[in-house]
N, C-alpha and C positions, 0 to 999 in steps of 0.2 A: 718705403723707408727701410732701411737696410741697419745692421749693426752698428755697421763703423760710420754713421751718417754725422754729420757735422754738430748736429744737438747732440750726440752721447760724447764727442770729445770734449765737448762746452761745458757737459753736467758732473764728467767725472775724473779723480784723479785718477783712475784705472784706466788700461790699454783695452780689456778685452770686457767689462761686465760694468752695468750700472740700473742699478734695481729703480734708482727713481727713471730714470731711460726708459724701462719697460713698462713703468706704471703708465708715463706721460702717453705710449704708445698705447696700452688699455684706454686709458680715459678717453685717448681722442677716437676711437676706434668701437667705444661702448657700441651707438648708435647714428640717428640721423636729426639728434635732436640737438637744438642750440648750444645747451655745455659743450656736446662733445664736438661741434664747430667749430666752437671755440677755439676750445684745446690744440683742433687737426689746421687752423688757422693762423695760431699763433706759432706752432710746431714750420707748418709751409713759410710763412714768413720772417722766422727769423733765420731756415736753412738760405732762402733765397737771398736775406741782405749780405750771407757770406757767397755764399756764389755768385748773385751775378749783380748788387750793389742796391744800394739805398732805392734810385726810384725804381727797379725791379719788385721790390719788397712790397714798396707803397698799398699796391693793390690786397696784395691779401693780409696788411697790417689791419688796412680800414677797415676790413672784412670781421678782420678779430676782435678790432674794438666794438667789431657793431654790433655782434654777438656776443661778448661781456655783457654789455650796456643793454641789450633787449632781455639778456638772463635774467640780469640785476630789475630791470624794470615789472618783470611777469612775474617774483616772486619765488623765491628758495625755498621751496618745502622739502626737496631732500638731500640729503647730506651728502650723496654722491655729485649733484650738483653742484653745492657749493663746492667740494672740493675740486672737481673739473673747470670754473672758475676761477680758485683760487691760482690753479697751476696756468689756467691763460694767461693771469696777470702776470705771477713770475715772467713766464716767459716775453711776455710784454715788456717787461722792465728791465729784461736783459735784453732785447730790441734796441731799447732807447738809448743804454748804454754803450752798445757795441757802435747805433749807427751815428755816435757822436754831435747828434744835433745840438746847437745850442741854445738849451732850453734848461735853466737852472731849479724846475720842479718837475719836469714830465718825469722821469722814474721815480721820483720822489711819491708822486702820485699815485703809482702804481702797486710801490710798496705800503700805502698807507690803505690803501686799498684792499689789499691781498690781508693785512691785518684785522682791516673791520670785517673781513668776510669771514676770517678766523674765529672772530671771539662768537658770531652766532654759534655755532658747534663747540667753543673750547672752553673749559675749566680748569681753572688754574688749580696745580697741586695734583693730579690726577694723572693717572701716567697710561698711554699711548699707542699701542702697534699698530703694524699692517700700514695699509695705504696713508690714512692719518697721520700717522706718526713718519711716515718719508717725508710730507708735503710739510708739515711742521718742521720739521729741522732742517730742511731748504729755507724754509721759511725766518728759520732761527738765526739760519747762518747769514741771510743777507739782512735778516735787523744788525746784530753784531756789527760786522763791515761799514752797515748806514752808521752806526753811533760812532764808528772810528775816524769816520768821514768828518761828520757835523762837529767834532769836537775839536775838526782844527779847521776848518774850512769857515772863512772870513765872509765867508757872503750868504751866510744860512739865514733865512727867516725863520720866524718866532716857531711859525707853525711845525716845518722842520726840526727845529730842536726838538721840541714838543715830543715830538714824535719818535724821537733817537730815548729819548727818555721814557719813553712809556716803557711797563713789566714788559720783559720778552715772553713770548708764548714757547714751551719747549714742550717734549712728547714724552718727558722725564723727568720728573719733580725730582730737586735738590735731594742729594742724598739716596735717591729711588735704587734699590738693588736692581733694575732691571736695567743702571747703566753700567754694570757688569758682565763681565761674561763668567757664564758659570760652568767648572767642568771638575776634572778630578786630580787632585793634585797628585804628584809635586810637579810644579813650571819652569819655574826657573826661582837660585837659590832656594826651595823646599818652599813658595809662596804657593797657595794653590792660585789659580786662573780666577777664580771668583776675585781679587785682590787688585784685576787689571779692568781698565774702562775701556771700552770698546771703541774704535776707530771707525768712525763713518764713512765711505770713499768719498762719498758726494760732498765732508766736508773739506775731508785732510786730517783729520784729528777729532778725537772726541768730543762727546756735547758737553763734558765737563770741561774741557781746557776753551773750550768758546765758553762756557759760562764764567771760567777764572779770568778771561778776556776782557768780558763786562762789567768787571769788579777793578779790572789794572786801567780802565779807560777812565772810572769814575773818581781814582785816588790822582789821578793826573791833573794838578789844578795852577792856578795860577799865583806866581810868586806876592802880587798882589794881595792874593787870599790870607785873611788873619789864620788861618789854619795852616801854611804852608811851612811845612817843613816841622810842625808842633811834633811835640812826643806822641800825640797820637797821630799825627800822619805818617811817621815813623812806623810806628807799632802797627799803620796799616799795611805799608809798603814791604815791611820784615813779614809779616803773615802773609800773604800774598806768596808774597818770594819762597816760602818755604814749603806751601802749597803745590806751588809750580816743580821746585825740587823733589816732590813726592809723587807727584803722579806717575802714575806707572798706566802706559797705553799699548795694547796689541791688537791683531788684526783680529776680525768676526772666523768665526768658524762657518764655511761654507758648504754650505750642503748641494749647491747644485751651479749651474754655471762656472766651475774653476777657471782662473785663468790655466793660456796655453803653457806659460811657460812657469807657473807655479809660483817656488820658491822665491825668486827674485821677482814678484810682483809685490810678495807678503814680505819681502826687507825694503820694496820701494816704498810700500804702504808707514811702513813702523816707520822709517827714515824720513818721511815727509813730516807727520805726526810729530817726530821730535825736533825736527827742525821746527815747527811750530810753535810748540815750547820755547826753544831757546828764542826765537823772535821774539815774545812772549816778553821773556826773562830781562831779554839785552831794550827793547822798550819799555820795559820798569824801572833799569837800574838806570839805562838813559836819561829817560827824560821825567820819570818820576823821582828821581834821585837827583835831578840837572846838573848831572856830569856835562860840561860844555865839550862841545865839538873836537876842542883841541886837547881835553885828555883825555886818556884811555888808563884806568885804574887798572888793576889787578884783574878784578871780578869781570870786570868790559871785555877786556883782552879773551880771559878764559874763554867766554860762554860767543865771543864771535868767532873765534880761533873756531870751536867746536859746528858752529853754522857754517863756516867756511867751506870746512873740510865737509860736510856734511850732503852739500851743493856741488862739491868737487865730486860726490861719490853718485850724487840722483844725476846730476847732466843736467836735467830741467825739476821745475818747479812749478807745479798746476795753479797752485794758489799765491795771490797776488802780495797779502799780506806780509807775508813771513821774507819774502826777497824781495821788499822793498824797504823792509826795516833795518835785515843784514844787507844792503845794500849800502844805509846810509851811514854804515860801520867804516864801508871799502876806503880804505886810507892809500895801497899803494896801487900802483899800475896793476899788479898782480893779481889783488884782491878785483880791481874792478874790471880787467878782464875776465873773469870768471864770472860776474854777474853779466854780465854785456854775453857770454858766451850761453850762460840758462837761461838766459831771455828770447837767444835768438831760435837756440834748441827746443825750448818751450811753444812759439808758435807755429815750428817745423812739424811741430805733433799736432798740434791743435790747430787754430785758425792765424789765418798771415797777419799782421798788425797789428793783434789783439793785445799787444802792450806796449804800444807807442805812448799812449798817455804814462805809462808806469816806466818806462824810459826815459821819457822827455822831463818827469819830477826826479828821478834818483840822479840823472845828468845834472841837470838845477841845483839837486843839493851837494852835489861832487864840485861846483863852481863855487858854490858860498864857501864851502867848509876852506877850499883852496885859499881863496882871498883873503878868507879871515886866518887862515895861517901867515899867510905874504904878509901880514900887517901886526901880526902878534896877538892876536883880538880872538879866543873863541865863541863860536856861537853859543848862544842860548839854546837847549837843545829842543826846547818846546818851542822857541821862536822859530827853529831852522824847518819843523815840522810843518809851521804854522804858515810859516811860509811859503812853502814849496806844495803843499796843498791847496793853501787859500789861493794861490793865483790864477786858481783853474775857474774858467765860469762856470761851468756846470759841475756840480758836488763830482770830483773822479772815484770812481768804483772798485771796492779792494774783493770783489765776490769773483 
């Protein structure tokens, strides 16, 4: 297994360095015992389903699950286990998803999985480093995306909500100074560096702006709801919003591993990070606010204008979420060439087709939005969500 192998473009928004990459390479590499099988199982087999295709894979998929499953059966007494485990399932669960089967709980399972194998080791409120704390905010980042999923996706069972709503496990309690970075100041405008939250590569943006994520999913409700649109769901949707206007995120200070070409990895890092934000921002004011399809307010214009130009500047976008949301903004030719152009730029880096699914929905809702202009009719913006999600059989994957 080599650097530039097809698991580190899959784990990271970086070109050249990805700390959970190295971990997943230690863990599968420990020894010759079952966890670390696992690991080097699940590692062989989800390179193989990009190379040479699904029944290629088969063989050392089954391998990986049989060694999860024999782990799980003999008994977890240590913690290094479990986590070696826990990252086969990940890895397992991005398997399932890449190799598009349809099967509307197999990575569901995987991730509910990979969480009960969490909480043996985790306590909530408790804060996290090292090996742990990479495999937790992996962990973190693909609950998030699952709850983004099940909250518009028409064909989730009970168990799966369930599941999208349980606490998330993070590797830094609320508030915890150690999601800061700490140095000496002055930074930028006389703020010291301790004032910025640190940028994860493996997520795209901070564990604080995926936890602000988790709070913008929950005020999202239906018109239905005796609460919708109340002064206090107001008063929640304005605190939010002005949360998101404050965060302030930069990249880790690296002490080893640089990338090659430096500077312009640490503006693509911050740049992504903020484009995340604004995704963030323009799905609150969206469709928390249900501004319908066929306006565009003030505030809408601003904060897409800014992801636009923001996608015009990265070329590609690693993370599925944030260009699929400024996606569903794209009103002119222009705008939607530019999205069709970091889509195509995105899997030229990373792996070939890896967002046809996330294509074939932001096309879908480029048709609705069309129609319902032909006809004078905007969409509902939760409806256009609800839709272009929900028609997918198997939950689609924003990780």
């Amino acid at each position: 297994m080599v650097r530039n192998s097809i698991i580190r473009r899959i784990l990271s928004s970086e070109d050249e360095y990805s700390d959970l990459y190295d971990l997943l390479l230690r863990l599968s590499l420990c020894d010759e015992s079952l966890p670390s099988l696992a690991v080097r199982h699940s590692i062989t087999s989800l390179s193989t389903l990009h190379t040479h295709g699904l029944a290629a894979a088969r063989i050392t998929q089954g391998k990986a699950i049989c060694a999860i499953r024999h782990t799980i059966a003999s008994g977890l007494n240590r913690p290094n286990a479990i986590l070696q485990v826990i990252a086969a399932s990940l890895l397992m669960l991005l398997h399932e998803i890449y190799s598009r089967e349809p099967s509307p709980t197999a990575w569901t399972g995987f991730l509910c999985g990979s969480e009960q194998l969490a909480k043996l080791i985790y306590e909530y409120d408790e804060t996290y480093e090292g090996d742990f704390a990479l495999i937790l905010d992996w962990l973190f980042y693909h609950h998030v995306m699952y709850k983004f999923t099940i909250r518009h996706w028409a064909r989730r069972k009970e168990e799966q909500f369930k599941l999208a709503e349980e606490p998330a496990m993070i590797s830094k309690a609320m508030f915890s100074p150690m999601r800061n970075i700490v140095h000496f100041p002055p930074y930028e405008n006389n703020k010291s560096i301790a004032d910025y939250v640190q940028i994860l590569p493996t997520l795209g943006c901070s564990l604080e702006l995926l936890d602000l994520l988790t709070s913008v999913i929950d005020v999202i409700i239906d018109k239905r709801d005796p609460e919708y649109l109340s002064e206090k769901h107001r008063q929640a949707i304005r605190a939010l919003d002005n949360r998101l206007c404050t965060i302030r995120q930069t990249e880790r200070i690296r002490l080893s591993h640089p990338p090659s070409d430096g500077q312009s990895n640490e503006n693509h890092e911050r740049d992504t990070a903020n484009l995340f934000r604004l995704a963030i921002r323009v799905y609150l004011e969206r469709v928390g606010n249900r501004c319908r399809s066929s306006t565009n307010p003030e505030k809408l214009n601003e904060l897409a204008g800014q992801a636009f130009r923001l996608i015009s500047a990265l070329g590609r976008v690693n993370q599925r979420f944030p260009i699929f949301v400024v996606a569903l903004e794209a009103r002119t030719d222009e705008q939607r060439a530019l999205i069709l152009r970091a889509l195509a730029n995105t899997e030229e880096r990373r792996v070939p087709n890896e967002l046809s699914s996330i294509r074939a929905m932001v096309q879908s809702a480029w048709v609705k939005m069309d129609l319902s202009l032909d006809s004078n009719l905007g969409l509902d913006s939760l409806g256009l969500y609800n839709d272009v999600i929900g028609w997918n059989v198997v939950p689609p994957a924003f990780t």
